[in-house]
C-alpha positions in Angstrom: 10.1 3.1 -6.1 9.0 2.0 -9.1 4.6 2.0 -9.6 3.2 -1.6 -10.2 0.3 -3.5 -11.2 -0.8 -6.8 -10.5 -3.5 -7.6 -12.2 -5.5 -10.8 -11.7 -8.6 -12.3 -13.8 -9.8 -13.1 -17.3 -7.7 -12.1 -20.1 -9.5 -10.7 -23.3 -7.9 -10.2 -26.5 -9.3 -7.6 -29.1 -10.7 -8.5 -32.4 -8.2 -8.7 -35.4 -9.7 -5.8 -37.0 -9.1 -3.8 -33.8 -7.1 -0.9 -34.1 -5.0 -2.0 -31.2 -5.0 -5.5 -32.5 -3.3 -8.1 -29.7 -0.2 -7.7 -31.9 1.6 -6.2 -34.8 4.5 -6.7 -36.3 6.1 -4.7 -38.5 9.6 -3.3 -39.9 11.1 0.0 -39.7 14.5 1.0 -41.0 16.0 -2.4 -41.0 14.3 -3.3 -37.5 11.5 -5.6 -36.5 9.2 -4.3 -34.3 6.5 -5.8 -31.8 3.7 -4.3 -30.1 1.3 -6.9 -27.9 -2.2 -5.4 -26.2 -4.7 -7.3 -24.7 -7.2 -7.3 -21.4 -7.5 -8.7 -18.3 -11.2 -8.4 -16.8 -11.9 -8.5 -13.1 -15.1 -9.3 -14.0 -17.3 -8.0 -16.8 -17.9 -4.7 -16.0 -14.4 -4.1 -15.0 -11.2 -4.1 -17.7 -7.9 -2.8 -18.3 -5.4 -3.3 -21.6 -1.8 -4.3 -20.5 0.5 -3.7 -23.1 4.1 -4.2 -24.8 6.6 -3.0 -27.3 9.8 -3.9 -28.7 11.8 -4.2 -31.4 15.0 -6.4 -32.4 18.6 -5.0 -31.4 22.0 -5.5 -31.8 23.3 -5.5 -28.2 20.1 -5.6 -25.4 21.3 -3.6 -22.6 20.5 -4.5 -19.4 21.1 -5.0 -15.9 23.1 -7.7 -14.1 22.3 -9.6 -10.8 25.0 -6.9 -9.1 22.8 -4.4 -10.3 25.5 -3.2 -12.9 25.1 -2.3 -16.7 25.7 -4.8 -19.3 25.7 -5.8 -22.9 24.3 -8.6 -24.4 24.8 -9.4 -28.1 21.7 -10.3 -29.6 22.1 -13.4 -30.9 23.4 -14.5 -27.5 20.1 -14.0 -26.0 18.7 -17.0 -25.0 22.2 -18.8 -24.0 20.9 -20.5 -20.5 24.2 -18.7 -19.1 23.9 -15.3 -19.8 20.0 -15.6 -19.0 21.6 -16.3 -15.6 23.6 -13.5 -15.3 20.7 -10.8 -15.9 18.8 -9.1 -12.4 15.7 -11.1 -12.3 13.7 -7.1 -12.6 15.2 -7.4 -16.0 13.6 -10.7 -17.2 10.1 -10.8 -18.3 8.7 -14.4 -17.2 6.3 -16.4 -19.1 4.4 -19.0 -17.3 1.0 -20.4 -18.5 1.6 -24.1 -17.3 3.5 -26.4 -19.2 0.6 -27.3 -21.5 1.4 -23.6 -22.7 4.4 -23.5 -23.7 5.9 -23.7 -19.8 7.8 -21.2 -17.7 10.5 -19.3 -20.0 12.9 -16.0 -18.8 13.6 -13.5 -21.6 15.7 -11.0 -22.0 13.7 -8.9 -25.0 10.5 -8.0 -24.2 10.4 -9.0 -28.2 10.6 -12.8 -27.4 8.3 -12.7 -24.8 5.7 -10.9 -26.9 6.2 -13.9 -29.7 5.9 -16.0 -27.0 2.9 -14.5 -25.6 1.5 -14.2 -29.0 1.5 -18.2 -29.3 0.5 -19.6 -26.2 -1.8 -17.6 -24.8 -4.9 -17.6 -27.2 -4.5 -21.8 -26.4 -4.9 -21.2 -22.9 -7.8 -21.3 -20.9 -8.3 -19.9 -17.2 -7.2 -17.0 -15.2 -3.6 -15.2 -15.4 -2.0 -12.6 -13.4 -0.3 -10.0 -15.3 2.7 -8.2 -13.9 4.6 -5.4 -14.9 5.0 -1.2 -14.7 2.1 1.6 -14.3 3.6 4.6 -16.1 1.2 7.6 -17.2 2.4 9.2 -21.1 3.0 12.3 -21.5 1.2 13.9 -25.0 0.0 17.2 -26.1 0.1 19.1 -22.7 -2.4 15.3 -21.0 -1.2 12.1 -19.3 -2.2 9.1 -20.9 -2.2 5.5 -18.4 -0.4 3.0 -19.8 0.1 -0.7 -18.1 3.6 -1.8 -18.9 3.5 -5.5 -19.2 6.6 -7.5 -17.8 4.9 -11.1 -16.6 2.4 -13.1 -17.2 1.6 -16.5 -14.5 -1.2 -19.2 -15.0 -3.2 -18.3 -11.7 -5.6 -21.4 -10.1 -9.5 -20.7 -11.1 -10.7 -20.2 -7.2 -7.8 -17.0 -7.3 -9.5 -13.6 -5.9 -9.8 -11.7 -9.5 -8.8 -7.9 -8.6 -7.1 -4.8 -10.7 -4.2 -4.2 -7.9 -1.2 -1.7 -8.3 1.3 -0.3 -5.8 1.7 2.9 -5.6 4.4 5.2 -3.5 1.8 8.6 -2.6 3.0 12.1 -2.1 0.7 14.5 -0.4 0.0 16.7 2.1 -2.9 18.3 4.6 -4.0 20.1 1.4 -4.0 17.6 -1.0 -7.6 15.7 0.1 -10.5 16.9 -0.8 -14.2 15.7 1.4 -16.0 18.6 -0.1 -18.5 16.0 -1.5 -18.6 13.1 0.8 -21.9 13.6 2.3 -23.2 13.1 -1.1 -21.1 10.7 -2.5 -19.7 9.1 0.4 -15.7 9.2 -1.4 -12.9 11.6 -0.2 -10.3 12.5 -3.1 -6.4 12.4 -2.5 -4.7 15.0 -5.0 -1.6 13.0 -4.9 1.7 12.9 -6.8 3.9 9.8 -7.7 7.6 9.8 -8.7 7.8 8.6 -12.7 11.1 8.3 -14.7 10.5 11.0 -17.3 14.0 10.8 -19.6 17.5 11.1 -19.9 17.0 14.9 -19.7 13.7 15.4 -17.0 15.2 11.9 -15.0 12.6 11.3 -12.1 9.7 13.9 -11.3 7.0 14.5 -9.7 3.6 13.3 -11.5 -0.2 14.4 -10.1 -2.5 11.8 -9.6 -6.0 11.7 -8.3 -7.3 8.6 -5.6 -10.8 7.7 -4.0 -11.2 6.9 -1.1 -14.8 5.2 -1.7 -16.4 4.5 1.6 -19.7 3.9 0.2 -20.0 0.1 1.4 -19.0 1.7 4.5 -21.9 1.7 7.1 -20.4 3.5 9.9 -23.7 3.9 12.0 -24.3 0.4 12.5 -21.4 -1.5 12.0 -18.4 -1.0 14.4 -15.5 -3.0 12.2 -16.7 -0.7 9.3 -16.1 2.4 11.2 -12.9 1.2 13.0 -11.6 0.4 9.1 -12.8 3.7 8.3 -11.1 5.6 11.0 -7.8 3.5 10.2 -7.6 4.2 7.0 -8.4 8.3 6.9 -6.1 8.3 9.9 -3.4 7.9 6.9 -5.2 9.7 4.0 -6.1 13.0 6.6 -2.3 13.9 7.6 -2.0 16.8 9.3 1.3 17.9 7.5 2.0 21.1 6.1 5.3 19.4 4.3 5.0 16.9 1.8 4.8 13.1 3.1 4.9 10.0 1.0 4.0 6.2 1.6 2.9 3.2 -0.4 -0.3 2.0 -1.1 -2.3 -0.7 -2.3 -4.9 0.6 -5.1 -7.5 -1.1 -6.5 -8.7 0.1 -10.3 -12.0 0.5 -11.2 -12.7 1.0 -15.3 -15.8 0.7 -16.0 -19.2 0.6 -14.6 -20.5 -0.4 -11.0 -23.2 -2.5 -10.3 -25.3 -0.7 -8.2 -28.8 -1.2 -5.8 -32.1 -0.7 -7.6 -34.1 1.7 -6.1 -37.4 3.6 -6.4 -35.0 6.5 -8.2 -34.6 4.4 -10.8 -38.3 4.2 -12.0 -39.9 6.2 -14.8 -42.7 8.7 -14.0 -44.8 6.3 -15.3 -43.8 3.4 -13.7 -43.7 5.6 -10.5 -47.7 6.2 -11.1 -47.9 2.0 -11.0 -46.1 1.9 -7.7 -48.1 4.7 -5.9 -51.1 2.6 -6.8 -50.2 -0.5 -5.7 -50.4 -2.0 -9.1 -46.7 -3.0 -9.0 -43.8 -2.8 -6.5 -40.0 -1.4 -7.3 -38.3 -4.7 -7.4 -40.9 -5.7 -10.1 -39.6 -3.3 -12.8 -35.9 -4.4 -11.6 -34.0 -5.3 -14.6 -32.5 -9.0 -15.1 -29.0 -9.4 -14.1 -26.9 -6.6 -12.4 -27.8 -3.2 -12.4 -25.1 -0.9 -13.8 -24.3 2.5 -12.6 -22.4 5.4 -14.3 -19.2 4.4 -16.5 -15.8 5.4 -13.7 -12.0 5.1 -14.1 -11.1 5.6 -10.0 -8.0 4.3 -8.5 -8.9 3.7 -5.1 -6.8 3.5 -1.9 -7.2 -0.1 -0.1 -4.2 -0.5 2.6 -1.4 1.6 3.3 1.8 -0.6 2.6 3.3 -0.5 6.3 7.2 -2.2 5.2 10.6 -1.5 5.2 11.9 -1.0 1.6 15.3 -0.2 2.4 17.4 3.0 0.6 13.7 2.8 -1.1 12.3 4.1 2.3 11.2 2.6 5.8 7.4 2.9 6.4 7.0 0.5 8.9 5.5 3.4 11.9 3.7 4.9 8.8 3.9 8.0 6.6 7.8 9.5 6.2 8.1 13.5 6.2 10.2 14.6 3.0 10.4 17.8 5.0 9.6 19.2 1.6 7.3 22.8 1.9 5.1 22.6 -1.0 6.8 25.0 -3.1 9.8 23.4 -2.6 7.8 20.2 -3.9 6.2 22.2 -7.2 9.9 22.6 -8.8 10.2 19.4 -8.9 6.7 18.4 -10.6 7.1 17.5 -14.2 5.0 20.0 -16.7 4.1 18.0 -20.1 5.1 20.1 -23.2 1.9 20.2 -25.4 3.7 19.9 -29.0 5.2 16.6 -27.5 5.5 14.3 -30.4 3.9 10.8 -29.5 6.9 9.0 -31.2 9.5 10.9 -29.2 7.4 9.6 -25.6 6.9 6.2 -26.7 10.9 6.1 -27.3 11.3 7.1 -23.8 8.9 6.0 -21.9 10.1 2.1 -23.7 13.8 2.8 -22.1 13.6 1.5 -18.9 17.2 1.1 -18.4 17.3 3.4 -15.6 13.6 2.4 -14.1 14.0 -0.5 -11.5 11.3 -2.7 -11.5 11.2 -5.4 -8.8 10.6 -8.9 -9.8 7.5 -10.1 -8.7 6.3 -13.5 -7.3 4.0 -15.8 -9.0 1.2 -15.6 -6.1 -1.2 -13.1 -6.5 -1.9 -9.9 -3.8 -2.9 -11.2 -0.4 -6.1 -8.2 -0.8 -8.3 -10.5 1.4 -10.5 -7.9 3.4 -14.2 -7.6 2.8 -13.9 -5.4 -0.2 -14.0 -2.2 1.4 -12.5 0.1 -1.1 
């Protein structure tokens, strides 16, 4: 089950002199090549680049609506009836109105970057951007990386929100409350299933979630502490073996406003409120107060469907029946002399990566923010 983002908001694209610019293009032995980054903001204080790459081919090869593997000679590729014949998970769609160049299917990621490149600086509002979370593999670290695949013109009033799907592996041992009494979040050591390459196929990935409960207030509210209950109920499995089941995540990069508070004062400032000279909330700064900077993915809702061969999670988490150290072989180990060419090469072949084809409305996340 492929990891996805939807991400809904603002887009921002990076100064020209930028060292990720919002595109390059360039050629290398014989090829063009195509690389597009750019931002989508949640709100001000909270961004994340999507990004692209691609080059020009002689044959694209793909998949077709039967889920088989195909070839498609380049210059055939935007024939209306092999366009047709390509799985929808294989297009990347376009569609910024039809002031903006309206809704187009491509084949090459490389057209829809040129595409991209020339309508969406003209257009103004939000978007929701579409595609693949994958974490990049370099010098022994992971790297996050937000695979772009769609872009949709999204109505102003549209809940802005950093969403992904992800499918969670974990056990009793893998959460962590040691500091929740302090910092009211309870951490889910996790592992997600990522394509790795022709040789490694799929493994096993760590990666950390929050559960951030600290809008939560379980003394006095009784919805807040049912939602609470709910959701550790799925996060706290008693399991010994390894259990998986997909969630909704919401991404938080970059800083959190936060309450002003007496904490917050100087010593001397302090002195002027012990006096009665002055009260806290006249030293509060203008506009929102930030806290620390954070890059959390946090669990929202448990995903409770039936994804077919994919897995049934309708009555909740599914046992692999997988001890842990039956689990560990299959965890993926970055080599720390990896060359970053060699893992953009792969991580760009998605040939044997199914995405799903998203629809144009945005996630139905519609709770009162509790995450």
């Amino acid at each position: 089950m492929a990891n996805k983002f939807n991400f809904v908001g603002t887009y921002l694209i990076p100064k020209a002199e930028s060292k990720r610019p919002f595109t390059k293009e360039f050629d290398k032995k014989g090829k063009k090549m195509i690389s597009l980054n750019f931002g989508v903001k949640e709100s001000d204080n909270n961004l994340a680049y999507v990004e692209g790459f691609d080059s020009t081919q002689d044959v694209i090869k793909t998949m077709n609506s039967d889920n088989e593997k195909i070839e498609i000679k380049w210059a055939d590729r935007f024939d209306e009836d092999v366009v047709k014949t390509v799985a929808n998970y294989k297009k990347y769609t376009i569609d910024l109105g039809e002031d903006f160049g309206g809704r187009k299917d491509f084949i090459s990621q490389y057209d829809a970057i040129l595409h991209i490149k020339e309508w969406l600086p003209k257009y103004k509002g939000k978007i929701a951007a579409t595609g693949q979370f994958v974490k990049e593999p370099y010098n022994g670290q992971y790297y996050d990386k937000f695979k772009i695949q769609n872009i949709y013109a999204v109505p102003d009033d549209t809940k802005s929100r950093l969403s992904l799907q992800f499918d969670i592996y974990y056990n009793k041992d893998s959460v962590d409350k040691e500091d929740f009494k302090e910092d009211k979040k309870i951490y889910l050591n996790g592992y997600i299933d990522q394509y790795i390459n022709k040789d490694e196929k799929n493994k096993y990935i760590s990666q950390q979630f929050v559960f951030n409960t600290s809008k939560y207030d379980l003394e006095n509210n009784e919805k807040h502490k049912k939602l609470f209950d709910y959701k550790l109920g799925y996060i706290d499995v008693k399991n010994k073996t390894m259990v998986h089941i997909p969630w909704e995540v919401v991404l938080l990069r970059g800083a959190e406003g936060v309450e002003w508070n007496e904490s917050m004062l100087t010593k001397s400032q302090k002195e002027q409120v012990e006096l009665g000279i002055k009260t806290v909330d006249d030293f509060k700064p203008r506009g929102q107060v930030l806290g620390d900077k954070v890059n959390e993915y946090r669990l929202f809702d448990p995903i409770l469907r039936d994804f077919g061969k994919e897995g049934n999670f309708t009555d909740g988490v599914v046992d692999t029946e997988l001890k842990l150290s039956e689990f560990e072989e299959m965890i993926y180990v970055p080599v720390k002399d990896e060359k970053l060419e060699d893992v953009v090469k792969s991580s760009n072949k998605t040939e044997e990566v199914k995405v799903e084809k998203e629809e144009t409305s945005t996630p139905t996340v519609d709770d009162d923010d509790l995450f």
